[in-house]
N, C-alpha and C positions, 0 to 999 in steps of 0.2 A: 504493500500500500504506500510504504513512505515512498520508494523509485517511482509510483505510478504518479503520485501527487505533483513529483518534482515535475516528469515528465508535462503534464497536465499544466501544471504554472510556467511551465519556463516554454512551452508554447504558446498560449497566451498572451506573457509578454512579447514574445518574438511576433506577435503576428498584429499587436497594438505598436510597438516600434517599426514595424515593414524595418526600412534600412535606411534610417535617421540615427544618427546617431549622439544625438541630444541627450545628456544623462538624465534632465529633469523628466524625461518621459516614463525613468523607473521608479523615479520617486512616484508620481502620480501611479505608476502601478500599484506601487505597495502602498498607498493613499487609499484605493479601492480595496484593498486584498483588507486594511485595516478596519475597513467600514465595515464590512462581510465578515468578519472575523468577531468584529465589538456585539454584531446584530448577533450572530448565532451563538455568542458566547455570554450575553445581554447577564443571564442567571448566575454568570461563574466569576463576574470583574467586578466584584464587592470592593470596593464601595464604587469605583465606574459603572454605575449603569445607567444608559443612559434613561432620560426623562421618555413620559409618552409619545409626544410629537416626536420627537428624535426615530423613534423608536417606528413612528409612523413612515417619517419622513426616507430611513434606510428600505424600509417594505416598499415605499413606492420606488425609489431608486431601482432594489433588484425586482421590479416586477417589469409587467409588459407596457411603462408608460409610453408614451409620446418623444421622440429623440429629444428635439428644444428644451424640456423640462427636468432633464439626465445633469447637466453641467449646475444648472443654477439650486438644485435640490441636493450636490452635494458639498456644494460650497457652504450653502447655510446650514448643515449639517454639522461640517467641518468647522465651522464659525462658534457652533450653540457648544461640542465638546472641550473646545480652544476655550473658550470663554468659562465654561463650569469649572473644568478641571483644570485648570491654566498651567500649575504648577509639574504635571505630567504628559496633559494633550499635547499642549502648545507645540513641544519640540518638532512633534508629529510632524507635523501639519505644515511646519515652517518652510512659505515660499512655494505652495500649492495653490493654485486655482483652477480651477478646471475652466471656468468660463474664458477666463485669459488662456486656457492651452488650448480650448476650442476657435476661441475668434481671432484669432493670431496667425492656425495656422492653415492647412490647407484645407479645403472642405474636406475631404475624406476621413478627416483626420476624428469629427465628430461621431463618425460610422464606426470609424475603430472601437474607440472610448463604448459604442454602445455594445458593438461583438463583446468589449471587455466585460462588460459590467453582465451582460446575457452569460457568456461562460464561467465567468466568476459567481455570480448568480446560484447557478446550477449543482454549485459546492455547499459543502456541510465542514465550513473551516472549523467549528466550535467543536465537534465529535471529539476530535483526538491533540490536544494541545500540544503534546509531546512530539508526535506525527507532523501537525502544521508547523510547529515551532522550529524543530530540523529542516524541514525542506525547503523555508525559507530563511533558513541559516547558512543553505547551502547554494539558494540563488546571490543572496547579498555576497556571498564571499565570491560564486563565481563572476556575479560584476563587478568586486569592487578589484579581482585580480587583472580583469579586464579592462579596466579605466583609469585605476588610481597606479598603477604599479612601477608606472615612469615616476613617477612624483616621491617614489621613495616608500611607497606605501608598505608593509609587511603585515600581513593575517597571521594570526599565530595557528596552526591546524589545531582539532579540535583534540587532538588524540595527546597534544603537549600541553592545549589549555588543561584537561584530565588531569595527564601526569602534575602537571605543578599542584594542580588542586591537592590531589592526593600527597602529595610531598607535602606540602604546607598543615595537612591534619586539620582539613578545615572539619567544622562539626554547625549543626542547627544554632548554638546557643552562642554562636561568635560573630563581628561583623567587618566586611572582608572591601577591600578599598583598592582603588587601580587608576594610579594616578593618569595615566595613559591608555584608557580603554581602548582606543579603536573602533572594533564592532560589537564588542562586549566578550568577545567569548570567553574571556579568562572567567567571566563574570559568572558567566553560565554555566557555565561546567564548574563552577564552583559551585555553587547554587543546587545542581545535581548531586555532587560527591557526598557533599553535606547534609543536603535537607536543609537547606540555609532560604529561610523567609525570603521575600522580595524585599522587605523594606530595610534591610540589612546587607543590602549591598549597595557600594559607592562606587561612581566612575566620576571621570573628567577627561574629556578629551577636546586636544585646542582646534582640532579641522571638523566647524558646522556641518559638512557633510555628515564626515564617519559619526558625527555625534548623533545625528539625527538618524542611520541607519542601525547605531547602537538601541537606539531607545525602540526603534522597528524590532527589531531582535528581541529586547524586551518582552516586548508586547505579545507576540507570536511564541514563546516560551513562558508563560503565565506570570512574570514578572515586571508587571506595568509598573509596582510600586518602587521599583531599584532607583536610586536617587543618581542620576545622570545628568550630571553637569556642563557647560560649554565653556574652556578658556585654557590659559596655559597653565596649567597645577603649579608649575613653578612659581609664576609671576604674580599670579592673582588666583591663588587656590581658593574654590569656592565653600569648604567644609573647615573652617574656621570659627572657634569660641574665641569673640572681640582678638586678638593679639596671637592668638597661641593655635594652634592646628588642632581639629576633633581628632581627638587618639582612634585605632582603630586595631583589631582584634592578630588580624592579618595584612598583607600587604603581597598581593597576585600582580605581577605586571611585566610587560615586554617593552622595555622603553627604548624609545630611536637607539641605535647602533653609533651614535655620533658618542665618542669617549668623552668629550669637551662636557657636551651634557649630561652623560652620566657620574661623571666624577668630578670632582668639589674642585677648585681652583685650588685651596689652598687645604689640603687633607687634614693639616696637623691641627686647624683650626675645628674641624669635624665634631669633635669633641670637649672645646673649650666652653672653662666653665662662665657661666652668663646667669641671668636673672629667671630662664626655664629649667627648673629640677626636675631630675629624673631619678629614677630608683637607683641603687649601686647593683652592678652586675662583675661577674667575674672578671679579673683583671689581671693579666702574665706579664708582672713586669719583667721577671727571668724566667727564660723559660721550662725550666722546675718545677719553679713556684707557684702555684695559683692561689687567691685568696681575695676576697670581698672588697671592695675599695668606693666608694661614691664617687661617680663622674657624671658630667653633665653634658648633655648634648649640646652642641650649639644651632643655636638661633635666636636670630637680631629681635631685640623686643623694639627694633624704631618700625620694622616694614615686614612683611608677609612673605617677601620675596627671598627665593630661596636660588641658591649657586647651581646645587644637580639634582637630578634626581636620586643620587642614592642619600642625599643628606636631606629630600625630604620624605623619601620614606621610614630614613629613622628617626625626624620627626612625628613620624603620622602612626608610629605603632606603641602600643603599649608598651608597659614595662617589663611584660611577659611575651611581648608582643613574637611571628613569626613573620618573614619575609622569604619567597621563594622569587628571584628576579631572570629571567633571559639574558646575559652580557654577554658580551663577543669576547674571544680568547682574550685577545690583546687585555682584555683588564688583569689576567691572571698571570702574566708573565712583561708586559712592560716594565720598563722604568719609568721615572721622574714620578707625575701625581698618580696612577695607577698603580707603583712598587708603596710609593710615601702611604698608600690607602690600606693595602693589605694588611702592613705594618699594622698602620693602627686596629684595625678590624683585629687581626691577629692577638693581637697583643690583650685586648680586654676580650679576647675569646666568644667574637659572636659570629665567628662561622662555621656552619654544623658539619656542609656537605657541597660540594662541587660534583656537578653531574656533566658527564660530556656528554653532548648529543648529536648525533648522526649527522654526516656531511649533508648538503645539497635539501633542507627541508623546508625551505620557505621558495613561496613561487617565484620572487624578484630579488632573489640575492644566494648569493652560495656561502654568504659569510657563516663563518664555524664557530657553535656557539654553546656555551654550558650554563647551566638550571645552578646559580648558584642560593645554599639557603642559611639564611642568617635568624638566629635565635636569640633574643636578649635574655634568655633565663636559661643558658645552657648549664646540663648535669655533671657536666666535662668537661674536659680541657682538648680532647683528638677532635680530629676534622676526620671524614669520611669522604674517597672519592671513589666515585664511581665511570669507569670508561663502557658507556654503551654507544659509544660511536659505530659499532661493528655490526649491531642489532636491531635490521632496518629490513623492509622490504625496495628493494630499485624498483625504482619508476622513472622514466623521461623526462617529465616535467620538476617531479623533487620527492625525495627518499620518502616514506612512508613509517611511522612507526605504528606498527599492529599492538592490537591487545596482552600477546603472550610478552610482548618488547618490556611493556611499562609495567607488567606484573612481574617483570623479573628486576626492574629497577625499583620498584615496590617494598619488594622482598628483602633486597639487597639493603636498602632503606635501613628499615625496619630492626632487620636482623645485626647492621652496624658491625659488624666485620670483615674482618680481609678476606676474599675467595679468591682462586685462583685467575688468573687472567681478566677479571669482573670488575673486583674491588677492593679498596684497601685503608685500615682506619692507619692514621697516620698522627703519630704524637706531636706535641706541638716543637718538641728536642727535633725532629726528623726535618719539621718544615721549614723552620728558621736555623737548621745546621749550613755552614758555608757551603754544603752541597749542593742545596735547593734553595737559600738564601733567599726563603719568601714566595716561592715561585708556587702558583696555584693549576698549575696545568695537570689535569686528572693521570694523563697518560706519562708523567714525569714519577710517577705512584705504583701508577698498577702496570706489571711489567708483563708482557707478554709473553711465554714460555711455551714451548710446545713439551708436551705429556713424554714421559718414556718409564718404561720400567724394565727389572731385570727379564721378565715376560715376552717385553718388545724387541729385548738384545740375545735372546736364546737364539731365533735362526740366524741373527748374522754370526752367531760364536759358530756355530755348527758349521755354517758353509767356510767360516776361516782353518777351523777344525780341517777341513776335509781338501782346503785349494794347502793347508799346510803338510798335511799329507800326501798330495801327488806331487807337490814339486819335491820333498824327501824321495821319491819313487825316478823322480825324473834327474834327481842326482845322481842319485847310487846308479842309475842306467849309465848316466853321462862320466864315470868313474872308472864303468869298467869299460867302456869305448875308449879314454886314455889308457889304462892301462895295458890295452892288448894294442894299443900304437906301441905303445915302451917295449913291450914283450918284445918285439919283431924288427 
């Protein structure tokens, strides 16, 4: 059913776009598929429901009205749930009209709009929220690989938003924050692992688009009430008490691959103490030694504005708080503010696990990248790494990681010690020895070995055994052929 549905919508739109390739024309799809989706699910979007007219209003839409009265019946529509629920429609909706897509552009184009709303019509989007909620998780993703993907865009697949979920130990009773949503899907599959409410999850993402196909995503996965923000988290984070950032449970996110942004200007400052207290967490001044110490995170009590993202997500998380983030090697093994970061991370022991993950897995970059995760309430002092670079399904377009992949990363997790060729707990003496001098690269860890045993060396003993024996045979021949020269 879900492959039939996809089929079903994603011709549809192909047949309301012909071959314009205007992006606003998906939105007005999923404008429609919205509508269709609010009517039949009327019973299930507590507290969204809409009013009677509303209600009337979406029935005559998907009924057999009059073409002219299709455009201006869903704008006011669109107008009446914009206006009720402002604080979660709005996003919707932003920069929809249908009147203006009708009288703009070419008369056919009316015709489409109504084939749309007739075949869309004819669906039971409300049936299976689970069902619709996927299949247009997986149209948004394949438009937005298709449009947005020169601009730098990166979708996180859905099979690594999963795995981070599960890494990070999200649960129902925690609330989980991603400074950089995108399409939401960290969000989502968080949401899934957990049993985590809608109204316990937080996004912000700074490109209007992605934000407004995020909150679509939403909506189509029974979480209208996830609070989805528009701006830069950095500059002007929207989930702020007066001065100070809302703490939050968890911290799920893929943030730009640009190092500049990810990492603090000046790392050593990361941690300086300031007028925001934090609870004391473990702290390795030598690396021996661990033991309790009060430190304070930094940040400015003059502005809100924050240097990168990894300093404001350890603003944004509790005391207890977890963070699972996506970073490209180069954090794990440069110098200058990337060596100067680890240091400090290092040093007061908030990193649990470095996860490598598979070449070639995002559709518009090959850049090679590790699940790093940071704990502020670690039981330990070892780091755990794991190399599942190796354990992928190929594909042409980009690497695939299956089910059994991330239940072995799971395990490996969980279970927190060294396996052979997989993974390896690594003392904090191991990491900052002149050896490794800091250096976080998984496979710098876990060495790769090929298997042998005395089992595997029996037949080559035998066949040495045995070439050792004919050449003793091909001497003593070759001994007495000298010696019956000498004879004579």
């Amino acid at each position: 059913m879900y492959n039939d549905l996809i089929l079903v919508l994603n011709q549809s739109y192909r047949k309301f776009k012909e071959k314009e390739k205007d992006t606003t024309l998906f939105f007005h799809f999923l404008a429609v598929l919205a509508l269709k989706y609010i009517y039949d699910s009327k019973d299930k979007l507590y507290p969204f429901k809409p009013e009677a007219s509303q209600t009337e209003n979406l029935k005559a839409v998907f009924s057999q009205m009059p073409v002219p009265s299709k455009a201006p019946l869903l704008d006011k529509t669109i107008q009446q749930l914009s206006k009720k629920y402002a604080a979660t429609m709005a996003v919707l909706f932003d920069n929809i009209s249908f009147r203006e897509l009708v009288g703009t552009r070419k008369k056919e184009t009316d015709t489409r709009l109504t084939a749309l709303i007739e075949e869309i019509g004819d669906l039971s989007l409300g049936a299976s929220a689970e069902e619709t909620g996927a299949a247009v998780e997986y149209l948004i993703e394949k438009f937005a690989e298709e449009h947005f993907h020169k601009s730098g865009f990166l979708y996180t697949p859905r099979s690594i938003s999963r795995l981070m979920a599960e890494l990070a130990e999200v649960n129902e009773n925690i609330r989980v924050y991603d400074p950089a949503a995108g399409l939401g899907t960290l969000l989502i599959q968080a949401a899934k692992a957990g049993n985590i409410p809608d109204y316990k999850l937080y996004g912000q993402e700074v490109n209007p688009q992605y934000a407004q196909l995020c909150k679509y995503n939403m909506l189509f996965n029974g979480l209208l009430k996830a609070e989805i923000e528009t701006g830069n988290s950095l500059q002007d984070s929207k989930f702020m008490s007066g001065k100070k950032p809302i703490l939050f449970d968890r911290v799920i996110t893929h943030p730009p691959f640009d190092i500049e942004a990810l990492l603090p200007a000046d790392p050593e400052q990361l941690f300086e103490s300031t007028g925001h207290t934090k609870s004391p967490f473990m702290v390795l001044e030598e690396p021996a030694v661990a033991y309790r110490k009060s430190k304070e995170i930094h940040l400015s009590e003059d502005t809100t504005e924050e240097t990168s993202f990894l300093s404001h997500i350890l603003d944004s998380l509790q005391d207890d708080g977890k963070a699972a983030i996506i970073v490209p090697h180069g954090v794990l093994f440069k110098l200058g503010n990337a060596y100067a970061l680890r240091k400090q991370l290092i040093s007061r022991n908030m990193i649990e696990a470095v996860i490598d993950l598979p070449p070639n897995i995002f559709y518009s970059s090959k850049v090679n990248v590790s699940v790093l995760i940071l704990n502020k309430k670690k039981k330990h002092s070892d780091i755990l790494f794991i190399d599942a670079s190796q354990n992928y399904e190929p594909d042409r377009r980009r690497n695939k990681l299956r089910t059994e992949h991330s239940k072995q990363v799971i395990q490996a997790y969980h279970a927190f010690k060294s396996s052979r060729n997989y993974a390896h707990r690594a003392s904090i003496q191991e990491v900052t020895d002149k050896a490794n001098d800091y250096n976080l690269t998984a496979k710098r860890y876990v060495k790769q070995t090929t298997k042998s045993s005395a089992t595997d060396l029996e037949p080559l003993k035998k066949n040495i055994d045995q070439l050792t024996s004919q050449l003793e045979n091909i001497r003593k021949e070759l001994d007495k052929e000298i010696n019956s020269f000498t004879v004579k």
